[in-house]
C-alpha positions in Angstrom: 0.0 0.0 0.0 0.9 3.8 -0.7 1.1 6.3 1.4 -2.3 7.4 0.2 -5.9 8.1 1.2 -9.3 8.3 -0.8 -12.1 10.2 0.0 -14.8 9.0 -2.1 -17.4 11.7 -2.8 -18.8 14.4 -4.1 -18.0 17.9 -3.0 -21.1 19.0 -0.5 -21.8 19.9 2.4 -22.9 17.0 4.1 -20.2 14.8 3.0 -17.7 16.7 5.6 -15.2 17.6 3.0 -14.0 20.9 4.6 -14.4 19.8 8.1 -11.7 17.2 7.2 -8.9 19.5 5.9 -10.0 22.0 9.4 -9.2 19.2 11.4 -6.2 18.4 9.6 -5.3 22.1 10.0 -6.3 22.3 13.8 -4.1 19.1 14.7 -1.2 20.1 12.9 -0.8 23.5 15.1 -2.0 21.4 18.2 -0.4 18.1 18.2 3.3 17.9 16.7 2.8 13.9 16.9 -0.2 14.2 14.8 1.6 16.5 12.4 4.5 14.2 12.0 2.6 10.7 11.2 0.4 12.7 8.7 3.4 14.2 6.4 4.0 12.5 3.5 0.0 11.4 3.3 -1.5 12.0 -0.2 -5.4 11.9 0.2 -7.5 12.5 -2.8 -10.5 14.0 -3.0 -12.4 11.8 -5.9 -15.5 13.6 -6.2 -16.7 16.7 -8.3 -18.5 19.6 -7.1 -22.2 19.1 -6.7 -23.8 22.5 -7.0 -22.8 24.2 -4.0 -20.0 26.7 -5.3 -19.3 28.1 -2.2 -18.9 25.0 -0.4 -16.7 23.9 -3.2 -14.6 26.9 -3.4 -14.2 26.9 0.4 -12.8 22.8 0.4 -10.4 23.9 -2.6 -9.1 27.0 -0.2 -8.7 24.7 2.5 -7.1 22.2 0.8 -4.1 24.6 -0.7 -4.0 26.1 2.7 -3.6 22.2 4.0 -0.3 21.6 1.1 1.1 24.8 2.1 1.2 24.0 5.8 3.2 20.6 4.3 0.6 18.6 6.8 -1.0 16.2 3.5 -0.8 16.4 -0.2 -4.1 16.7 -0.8 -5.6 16.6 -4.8 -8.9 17.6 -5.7 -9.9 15.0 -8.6 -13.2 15.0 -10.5 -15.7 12.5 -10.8 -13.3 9.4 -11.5 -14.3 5.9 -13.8 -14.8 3.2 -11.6 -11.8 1.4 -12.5 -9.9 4.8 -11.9 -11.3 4.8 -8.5 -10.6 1.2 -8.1 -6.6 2.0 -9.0 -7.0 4.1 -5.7 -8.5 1.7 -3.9 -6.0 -0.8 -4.1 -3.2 1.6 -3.7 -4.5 3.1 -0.7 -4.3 2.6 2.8 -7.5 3.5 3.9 -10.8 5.3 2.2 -11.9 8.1 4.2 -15.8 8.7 4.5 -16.0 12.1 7.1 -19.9 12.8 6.5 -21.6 14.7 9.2 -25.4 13.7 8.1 -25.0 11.0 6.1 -22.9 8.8 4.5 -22.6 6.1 1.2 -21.1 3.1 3.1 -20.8 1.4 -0.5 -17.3 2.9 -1.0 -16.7 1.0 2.3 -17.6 -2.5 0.6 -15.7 -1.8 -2.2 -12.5 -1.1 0.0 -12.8 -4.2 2.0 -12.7 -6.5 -1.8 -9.0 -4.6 -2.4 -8.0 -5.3 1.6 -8.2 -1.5 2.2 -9.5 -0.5 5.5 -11.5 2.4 6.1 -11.9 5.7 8.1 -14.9 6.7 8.9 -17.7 8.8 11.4 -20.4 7.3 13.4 -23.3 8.6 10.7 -22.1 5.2 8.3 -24.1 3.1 10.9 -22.1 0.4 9.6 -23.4 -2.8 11.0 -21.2 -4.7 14.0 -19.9 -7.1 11.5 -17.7 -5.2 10.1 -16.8 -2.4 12.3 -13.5 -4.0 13.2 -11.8 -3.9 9.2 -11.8 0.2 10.2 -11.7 2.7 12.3 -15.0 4.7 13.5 -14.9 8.1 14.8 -17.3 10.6 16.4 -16.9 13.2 13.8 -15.0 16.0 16.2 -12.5 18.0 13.7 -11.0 18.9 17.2 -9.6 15.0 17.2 -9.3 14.3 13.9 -5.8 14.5 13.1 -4.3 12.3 16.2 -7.0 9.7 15.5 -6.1 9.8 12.0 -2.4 9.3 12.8 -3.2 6.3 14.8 -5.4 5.0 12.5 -2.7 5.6 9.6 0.0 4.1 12.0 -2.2 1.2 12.5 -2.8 0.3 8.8 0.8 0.8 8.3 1.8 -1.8 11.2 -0.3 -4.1 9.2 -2.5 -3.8 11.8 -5.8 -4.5 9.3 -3.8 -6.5 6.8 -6.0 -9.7 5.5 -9.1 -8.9 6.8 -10.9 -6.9 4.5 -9.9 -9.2 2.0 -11.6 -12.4 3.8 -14.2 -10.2 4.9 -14.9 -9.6 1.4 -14.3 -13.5 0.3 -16.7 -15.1 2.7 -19.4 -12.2 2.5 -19.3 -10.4 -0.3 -19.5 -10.8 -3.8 -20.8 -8.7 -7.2 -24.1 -9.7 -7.0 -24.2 -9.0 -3.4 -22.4 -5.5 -3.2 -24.9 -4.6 -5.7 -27.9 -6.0 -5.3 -27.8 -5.3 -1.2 -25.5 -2.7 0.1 -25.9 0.1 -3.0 -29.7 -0.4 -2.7 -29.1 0.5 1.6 -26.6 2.7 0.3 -27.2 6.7 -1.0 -27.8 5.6 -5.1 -28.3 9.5 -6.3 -24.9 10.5 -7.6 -25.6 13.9 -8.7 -23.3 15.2 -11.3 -22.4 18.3 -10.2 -20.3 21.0 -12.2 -16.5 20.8 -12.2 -14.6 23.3 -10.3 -11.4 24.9 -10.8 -8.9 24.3 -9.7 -9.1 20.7 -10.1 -7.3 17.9 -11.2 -8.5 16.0 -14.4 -8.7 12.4 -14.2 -5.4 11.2 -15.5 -3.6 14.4 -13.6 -5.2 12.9 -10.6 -4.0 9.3 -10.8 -0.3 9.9 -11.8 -0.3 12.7 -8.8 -1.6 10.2 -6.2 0.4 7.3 -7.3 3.8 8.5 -8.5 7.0 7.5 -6.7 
């Protein structure tokens, strides 16, 4: 695995974008720790905006202000192909889902069939089964970044290595992740204008997994 991060989802309010990269920005002038297990991170933001311009234009301030600090790389990429997105998830260490209101828990299922772990808030409402393959969080940008370091140090340690994978083996398969958990899951994708600046597709993919 990379040292990389995806955040599958459009750019909107209720998918947490911006209170991410604030809490990325609060811990790194807070907790030195935090700061130091989070450099080197490249987390992409795999989503396009979705109509709110000022939320959008707000996430894409933050997220320069985030690279300038030197805290994460962070890449704002459009809407990405699936196999695109499934390049990430196979490369990552861990797909990120920080929704305050609600959440698509899909991008969780598909993480778990490339053994990627995943990072998420309470508002998932995973079920028990498979709250162990991640880590769960309350939401709090005030904690983010140290529970993001030690869920990053974790995944490193090979603390979640194998269990997605057999997760996925025993319990999931195609006509299972898509008959069942897209139909519980949020299905209305809205295809929202593109906002620059932003990173096209294959911009995206040779930022996020050069080196």
């Amino acid at each position: 695995k990379d040292r990389l991060l995806v955040f599958p989802a459009d750019i909107r309010p209720m998918k947490g974008q911006a209170e991410f990269l604030r809490g990325v920005l609060f811990g790194q002038a807070s907790t030195h720790r935090s700061a130091q297990q989070l450099k080197g991170i490249t987390i992409v933001l795999a989503g396009s905006c979705d109509g709110n311009q000022s939320y959008c234009e707000e996430v894409v301030q933050l997220s320069q202000q985030v690279n300038n600090e030197g805290i994460l790389v962070t890449i704002i990429a459009d809407m990405l192909k699936d196999d695109e997105l499934a390049q990430l998830y196979a490369a990552a260490l861990g797909v990120v889902l920080y929704s305050r209101i609600d959440c698509n828990p899909r991008a969780v299922y598909e993480g778990l069939v490339t053994d990627t772990p995943f990072f998420v808030t309470e508002t998932t409402k995973l079920p028990a089964s498979i709250q162990h393959l991640g880590h769960i969080v309350a939401g709090d940008p005030a904690n983010l970044a140290s529970e993001l370091a030690d869920f990053i140090q974790f995944a490193e340690g090979g603390g979640f290595t194998g269990r997605g994978i057999e997760f996925a083996r025993k319990h999931l398969d195609e006509f299972t992740v898509y008959r069942r958990v897209v139909q519980w899951a949020d299905m209305k994708y809205l295809r929202g204008r593109l906002l620059d600046p932003v990173m096209k597709n294959e911009e995206a993919l040779a930022g996020a997994l050069a080196g």
